[in-house]
N, C-alpha and C positions, 0 to 999 in steps of 0.2 A: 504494500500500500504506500501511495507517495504520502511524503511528511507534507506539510502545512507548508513549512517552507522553503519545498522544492519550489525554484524560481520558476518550472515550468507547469506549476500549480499556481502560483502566485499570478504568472502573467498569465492563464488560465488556457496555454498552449493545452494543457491535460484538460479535457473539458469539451476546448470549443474543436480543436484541432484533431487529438488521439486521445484515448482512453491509456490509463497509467499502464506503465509498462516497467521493465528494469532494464536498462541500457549495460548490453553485454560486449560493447567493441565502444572504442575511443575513434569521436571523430571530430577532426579540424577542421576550421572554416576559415583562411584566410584573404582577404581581401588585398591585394596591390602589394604583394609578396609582404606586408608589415602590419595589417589590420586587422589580429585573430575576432572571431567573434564570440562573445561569453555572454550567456544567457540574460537579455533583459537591457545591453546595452544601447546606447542611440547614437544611430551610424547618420551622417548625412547623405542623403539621395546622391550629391557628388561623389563622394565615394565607394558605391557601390555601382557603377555608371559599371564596368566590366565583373566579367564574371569570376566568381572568388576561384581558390584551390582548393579543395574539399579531400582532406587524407583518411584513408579509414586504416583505422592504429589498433593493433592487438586480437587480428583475427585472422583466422589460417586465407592460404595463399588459394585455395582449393575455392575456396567461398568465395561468391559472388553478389553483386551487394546493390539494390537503388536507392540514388537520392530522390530527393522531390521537395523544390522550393514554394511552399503557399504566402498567399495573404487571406490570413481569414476576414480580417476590414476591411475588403471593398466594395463598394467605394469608399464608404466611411464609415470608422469606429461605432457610430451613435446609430447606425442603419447598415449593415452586412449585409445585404439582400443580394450581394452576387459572393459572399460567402461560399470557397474561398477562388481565389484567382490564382490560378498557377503561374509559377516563373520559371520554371527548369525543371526535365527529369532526363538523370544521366544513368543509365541501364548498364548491368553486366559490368560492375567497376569488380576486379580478383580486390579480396584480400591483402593490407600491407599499402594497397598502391595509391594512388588519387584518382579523381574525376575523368583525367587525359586517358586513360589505360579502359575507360568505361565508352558506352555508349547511346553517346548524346540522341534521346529522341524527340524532345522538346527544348526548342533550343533555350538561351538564356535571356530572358528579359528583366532589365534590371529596375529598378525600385522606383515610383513616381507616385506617392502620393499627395493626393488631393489635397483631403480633409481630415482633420484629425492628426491624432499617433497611428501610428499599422505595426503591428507584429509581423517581420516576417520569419519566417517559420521551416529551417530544415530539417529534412528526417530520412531516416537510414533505414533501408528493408533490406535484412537477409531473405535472399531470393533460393528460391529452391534447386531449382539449376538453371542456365544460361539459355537466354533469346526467347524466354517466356512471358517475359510483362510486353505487353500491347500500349500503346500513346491514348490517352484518353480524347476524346472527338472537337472540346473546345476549353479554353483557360477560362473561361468565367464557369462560379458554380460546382468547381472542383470538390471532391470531396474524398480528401486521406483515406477513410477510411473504409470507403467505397470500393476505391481505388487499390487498396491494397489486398481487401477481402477476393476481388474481379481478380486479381492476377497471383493469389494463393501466398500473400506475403507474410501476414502474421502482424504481430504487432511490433512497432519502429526496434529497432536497437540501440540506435546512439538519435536523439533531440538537440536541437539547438536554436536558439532565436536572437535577431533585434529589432529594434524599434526604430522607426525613422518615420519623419515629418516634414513636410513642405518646406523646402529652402527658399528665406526673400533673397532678392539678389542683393542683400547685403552680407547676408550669412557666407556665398559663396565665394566673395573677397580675400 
């Protein structure tokens, strides 16, 4: 059972996004080879403009693994009604490696919020063996755990999130 205050209980990733699970592989998300991502932080929209390097750490080499970047606020926090909006799913990454070693089938679209704060939301599926998960039909409306159940994933392995908000163009200075 997640504690109270797992951050991804707290920012209610477990909730809106997945159901609690226990993260059994270590995964990194870094942004512009220096911007690790750690759960709850707030990245500006310019800086996540490309797409991060996403390592998956301390799982056999044999194993094969998806990501999948959501926003469960869009449009907006205070109204989710296209809850959630996909930004990247990279298929078939082996164990030990990164994201480059996988296979990109949504490609990466990177962060642009409106209104509000946005959670955005990665998550890690041990896959059962290789060139089995299918691209879902459109990014708005996405739903983890739909998505995951359709393609026999199970529940995430390794979670991670940030936050980011509309930059004025004084912010980006």
């Amino acid at each position: 059972m997640a504690k109270a205050s797992d951050p991804l209980v707290v920012g209610r990733v477990i909730g809106d996004v997945i159901d609690n699970f226990t993260p059994t592989v270590k995964m990194t998300v870094t942004y512009n080879s220096n911007k690790q991502i750690f759960n709850g932080h707030e990245l500006f929209p310019s800086a996540v403009t490309f797409k991060p390097k996403v390592e998956v750490q301390g799982a056999d080499m044999r194993s094969f693994f998806t990501l999948v970047m959501t926003d469960p606020d869009a449009p907006g926090p205070s109204d989710p009604y296209l809850r959630e909006h996909l930004h990247w799913i990279v298929t078939d990454i082996p164990g030990t490696t990164d994201d480059t070693f996988g296979r990109e089938v949504v490609s990466y679209e990177m962060a642009r919020p409106n209104i509000g704060i946005h959670r955005f939301v990665f998550l890690l599926f041990k896959q059962k063996r290789r060139q089995t998960v299918k691209a879902p039909t459109s990014r708005d409306r996405f739903n983890s755990r739909k998505f995951a159940e359709e393609n026999e994933l199970g529940l995430p392995v390794a979670a991670v999130f940030f936050n980011a908000q509309r930059e004025t163009a004084a912010r980006r200075r």
